[in-house]
N, C-alpha and C positions, 0 to 999 in steps of 0.2 A: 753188126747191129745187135743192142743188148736185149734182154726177156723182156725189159722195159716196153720196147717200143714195137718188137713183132708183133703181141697181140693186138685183134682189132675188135671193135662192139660189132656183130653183128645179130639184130634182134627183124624178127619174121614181124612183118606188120606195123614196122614203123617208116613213116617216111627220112628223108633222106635229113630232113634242116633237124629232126628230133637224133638221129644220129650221129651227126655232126656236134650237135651241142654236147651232146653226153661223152663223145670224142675227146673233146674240148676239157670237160669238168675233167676227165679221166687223166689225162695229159698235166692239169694244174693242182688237182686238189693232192693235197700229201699224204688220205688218205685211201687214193684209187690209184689203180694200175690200171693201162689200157686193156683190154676185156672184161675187167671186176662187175661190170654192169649185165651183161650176158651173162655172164657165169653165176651169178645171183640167181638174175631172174630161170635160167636152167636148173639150177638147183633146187630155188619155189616150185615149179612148175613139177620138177621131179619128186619133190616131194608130199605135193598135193593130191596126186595121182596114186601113189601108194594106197593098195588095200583098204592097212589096217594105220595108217602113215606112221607106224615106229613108236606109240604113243608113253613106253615107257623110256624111249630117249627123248622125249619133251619134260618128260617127271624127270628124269635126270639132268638135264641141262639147266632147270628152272628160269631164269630170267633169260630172254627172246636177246638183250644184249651183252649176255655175254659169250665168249668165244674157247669154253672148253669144250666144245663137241666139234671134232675134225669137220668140214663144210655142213655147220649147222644150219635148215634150214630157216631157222631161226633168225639169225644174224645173217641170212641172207637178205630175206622179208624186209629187218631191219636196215640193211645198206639201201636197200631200195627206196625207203621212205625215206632215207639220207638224199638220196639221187633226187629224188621229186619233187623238194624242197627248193633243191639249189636248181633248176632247171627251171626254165621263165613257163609261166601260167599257162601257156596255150600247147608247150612244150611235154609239162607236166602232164597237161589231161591227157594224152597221147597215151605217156608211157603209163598214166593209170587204167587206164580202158585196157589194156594186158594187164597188168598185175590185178587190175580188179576180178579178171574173168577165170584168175586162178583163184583167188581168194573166195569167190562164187563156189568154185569147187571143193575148200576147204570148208564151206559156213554149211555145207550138204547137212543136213541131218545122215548118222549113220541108219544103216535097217538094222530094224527089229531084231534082239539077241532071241536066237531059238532055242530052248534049250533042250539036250541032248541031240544036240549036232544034226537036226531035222529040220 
């Protein structure tokens, strides 16, 4: 069995016909691999949760789709908006209602800078 086809999607909260579908896209499209869609959205999710989320490796990566930072959050966000598109409407709102509830978590306003570390 090649790397190709071991990995599988498995995302918490989705039903079974939205993972099937994204199965499907991963399997056809030339450019996903089967898991790329998990592994995206684990990587958004990991990176939304961060702190302070790395904000001089966002200034350094500059544009969201390119792919010079080793698993850029960024270009992960991006695959997923790729995924969403090509996934039928009722399918899509699925996989948005997760990615939207990290992206909730990125829109947070930071707290207040205190200064001198108080």
């Amino acid at each position: 069995m090649s790397a190709r086809t071991r990995r599988t999607t498995h995302i918490d909260g989705l039903p079974s016909r939205v993972l099937s579908e994204i199965a499907r896209l991963e399997r056809s499209r030339n450019y996903l691999c089967p898991g790329d869609v998990s592994a995206a959205l684990r990587h958004w999710r990991e990176y939304v949760h961060l702190p302070q989320r790395r904000l001089w490796q966002d200034y350094e990566c500059g544009s969201p789709y390119s792919y010079c930072c080793e698993e850029d959050p960024f270009a992960a966000r991006a695959l997923l908006d790729t995924v969403m598109r090509a996934l039928s409407a009722r399918n899509s709102r699925e996989l948005r209602r997760i990615v939207g509830r990290f992206d909730a978590v990125r829109d947070r306003p930071s707290p207040p800078y205190a200064p001198g570390g108080g």
